[in-house]
C-alpha positions in Angstrom: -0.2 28.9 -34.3 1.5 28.7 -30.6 2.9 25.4 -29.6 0.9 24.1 -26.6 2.2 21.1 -24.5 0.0 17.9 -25.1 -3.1 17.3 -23.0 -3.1 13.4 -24.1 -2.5 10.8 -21.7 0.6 8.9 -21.1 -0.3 5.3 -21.7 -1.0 2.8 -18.7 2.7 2.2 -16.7 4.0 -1.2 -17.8 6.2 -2.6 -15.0 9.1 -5.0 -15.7 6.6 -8.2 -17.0 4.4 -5.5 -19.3 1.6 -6.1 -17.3 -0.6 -3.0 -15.9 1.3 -2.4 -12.8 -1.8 -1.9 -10.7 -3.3 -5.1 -11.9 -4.3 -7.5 -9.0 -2.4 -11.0 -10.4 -1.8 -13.7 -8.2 1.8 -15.2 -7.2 5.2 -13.7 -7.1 5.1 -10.6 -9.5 6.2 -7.0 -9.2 2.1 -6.0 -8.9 1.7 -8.6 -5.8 4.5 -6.8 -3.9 2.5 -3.2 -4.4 -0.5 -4.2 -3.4 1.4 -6.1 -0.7 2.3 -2.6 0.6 -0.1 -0.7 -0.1 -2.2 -3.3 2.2 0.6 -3.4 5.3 0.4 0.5 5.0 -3.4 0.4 5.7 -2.6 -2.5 8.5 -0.3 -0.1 9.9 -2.6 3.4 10.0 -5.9 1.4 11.0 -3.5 -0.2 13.9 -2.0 3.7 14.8 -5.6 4.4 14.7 -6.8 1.3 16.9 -3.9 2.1 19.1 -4.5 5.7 20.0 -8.6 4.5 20.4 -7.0 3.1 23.6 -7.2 -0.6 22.5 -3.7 -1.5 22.3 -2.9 -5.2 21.8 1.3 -4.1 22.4 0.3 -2.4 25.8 -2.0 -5.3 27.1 0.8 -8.2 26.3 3.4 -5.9 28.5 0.9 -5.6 31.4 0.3 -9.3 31.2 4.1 -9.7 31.5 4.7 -7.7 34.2 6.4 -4.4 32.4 
């Protein structure tokens, strides 16, 4: 019989309060602050994305200025 590596799943990642680390719980936990990032990283594609559309809220503000 050969020796053949486990196909079983690692149990769910517990992060430092042993609480699924992808659960959504509310107030000041180490899951807030992932889905806090993951959430600015969309907020910062979607505005790369708004941005190169040609509707750039950065770009507008200067002309208003005077730049």
């Amino acid at each position: 019989m050969q020796n053949r590596p486990s196909t079983d799943l690692p149990p769910v990642a517990k992060a430092y309060n042993g609480a699924d680390r992808n659960a959504f719980l509310f107030g000041f936990n180490p899951q807030a602050e992932l889905w806090n990032g993951r959430l600015a990283m969309i907020g910062f594609v979607a505005y790369l994305a708004w941005d190169l559309a040609g509707y750039s809220v950065v770009r507008n503000v200067l002309h208003i200025v005077g730049y």
